[in-house]
C-alpha positions, -999 to 999 in steps of 0.1 A, spaced: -128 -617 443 -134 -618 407 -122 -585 402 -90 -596 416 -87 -630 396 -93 -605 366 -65 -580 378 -40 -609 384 -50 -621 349 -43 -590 333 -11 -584 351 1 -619 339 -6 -610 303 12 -580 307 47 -593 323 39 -624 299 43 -597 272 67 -580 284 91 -607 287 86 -617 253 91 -585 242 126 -586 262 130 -623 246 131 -613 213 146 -583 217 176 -603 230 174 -625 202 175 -593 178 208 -583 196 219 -620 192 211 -619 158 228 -587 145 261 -596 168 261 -629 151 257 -612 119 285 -589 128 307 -618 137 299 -636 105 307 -597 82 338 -599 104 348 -634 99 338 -632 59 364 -596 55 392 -610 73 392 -637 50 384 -616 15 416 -594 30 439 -628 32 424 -644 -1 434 -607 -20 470 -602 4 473 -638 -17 466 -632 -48 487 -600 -47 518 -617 -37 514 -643 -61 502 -615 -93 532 -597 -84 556 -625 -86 539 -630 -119 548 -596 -135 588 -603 -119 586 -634 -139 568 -613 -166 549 -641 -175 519 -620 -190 489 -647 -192 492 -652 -151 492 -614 -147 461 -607 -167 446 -639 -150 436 -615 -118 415 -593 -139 376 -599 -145 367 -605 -183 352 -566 -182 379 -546 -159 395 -513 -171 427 -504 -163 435 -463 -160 468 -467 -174 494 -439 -159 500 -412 -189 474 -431 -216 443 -440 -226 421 -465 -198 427 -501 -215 387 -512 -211 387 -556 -216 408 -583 -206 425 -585 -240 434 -546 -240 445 -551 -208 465 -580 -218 485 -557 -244 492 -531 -221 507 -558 -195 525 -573 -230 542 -539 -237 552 -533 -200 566 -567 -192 590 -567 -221 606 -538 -213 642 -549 -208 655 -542 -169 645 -556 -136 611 -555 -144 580 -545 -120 574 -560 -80 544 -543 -57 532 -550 -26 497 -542 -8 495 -514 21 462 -512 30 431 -539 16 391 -526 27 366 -547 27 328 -540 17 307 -554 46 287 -576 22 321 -588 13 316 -586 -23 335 -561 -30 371 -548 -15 398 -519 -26 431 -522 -22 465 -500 -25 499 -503 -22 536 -496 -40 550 -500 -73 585 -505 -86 595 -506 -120 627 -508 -132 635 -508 -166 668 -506 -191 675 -483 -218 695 -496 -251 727 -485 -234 719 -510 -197 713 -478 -178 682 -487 -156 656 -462 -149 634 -468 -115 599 -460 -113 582 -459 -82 549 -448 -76 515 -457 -58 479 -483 -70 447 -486 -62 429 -516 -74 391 -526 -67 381 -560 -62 349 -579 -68 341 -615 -52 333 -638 -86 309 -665 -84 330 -690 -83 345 -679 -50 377 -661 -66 385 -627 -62 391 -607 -94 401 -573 -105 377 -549 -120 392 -514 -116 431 -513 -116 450 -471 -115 486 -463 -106 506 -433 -107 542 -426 -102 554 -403 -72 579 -385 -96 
């Protein structure tokens, strides 16, 4: 009889094991599909907040009002400026937006095609379309068109700021 109390014992401890093995097992899948949710939830909203900022950086540059177009750009971003040197600092970066804004002509409109999200996100790259138009002495206007990438990095404060800007045109 003994013998059986102690093989009924052991049995229990062993499904009693097992079934909190399969507990938090469960509660690791939990866990990590909550934690996918939450990456989820976190990059939809770091692609809107960007989608945002883009519209509103690129009625900026139409309005070529220069300090709100610089505004997107972290303190230590470099922009690869197309045919020049990179323009490394917010205050180089500031001249080059300076030069290009008071071009005479239309001026310069993009628009975002595709935004990625890091899964921490941290961090997110975005590209899209340029258009610049600008005017000789003479009124004849010149169109530019041509392609971005830009790489964004989540600041402390919550706000999402440029730190790698490149474009190209597709002539």
């Amino acid at each position: 009889m003994k013998r059986n109390q102690s093989a009924l014992l052991l049995l229990s401890l062993l499904v009693g094991l097992v079934s909190t093995g399969a507990c938090f097992r469960r509660g690791n899948r939990d866990s990590r599909l909550e934690q996918q949710r939450l990456s989820l939830a976190r990059a939809v909203e770091a692609e809107a907040d960007i989608r945002a900022v883009v519209v509103e950086w690129s009625k900026a540059s139409k309005a070529r009002d220069v300090d709100k177009a610089v505004s997107v750009y972290a303190d230590d971003a470099i922009e690869f400026v197309d045919k020049g040197p990179a323009a490394v600092g917010k205050e180089a970066i500031r001249k080059v937006w300076k030069e290009m804004l008071a071009q005479p002509g239309p001026g310069l409109t993009f628009s975002t095609t595709e935004v990625e999200v890091a899964h921490s996100a941290e961090m997110a790259w975005e590209h899209g379309i340029y258009d610049l138009a600008t005017a000789d002495k003479d009124g004849k206007v010149t169109d530019e068109k041509g392609k971005y990438v830009v790489v964004w990095k989540k600041q402390f404060d919550g706000s999402w700021k440029v730190v790698a800007d490149i474009d190209n045109t597709d002539q």
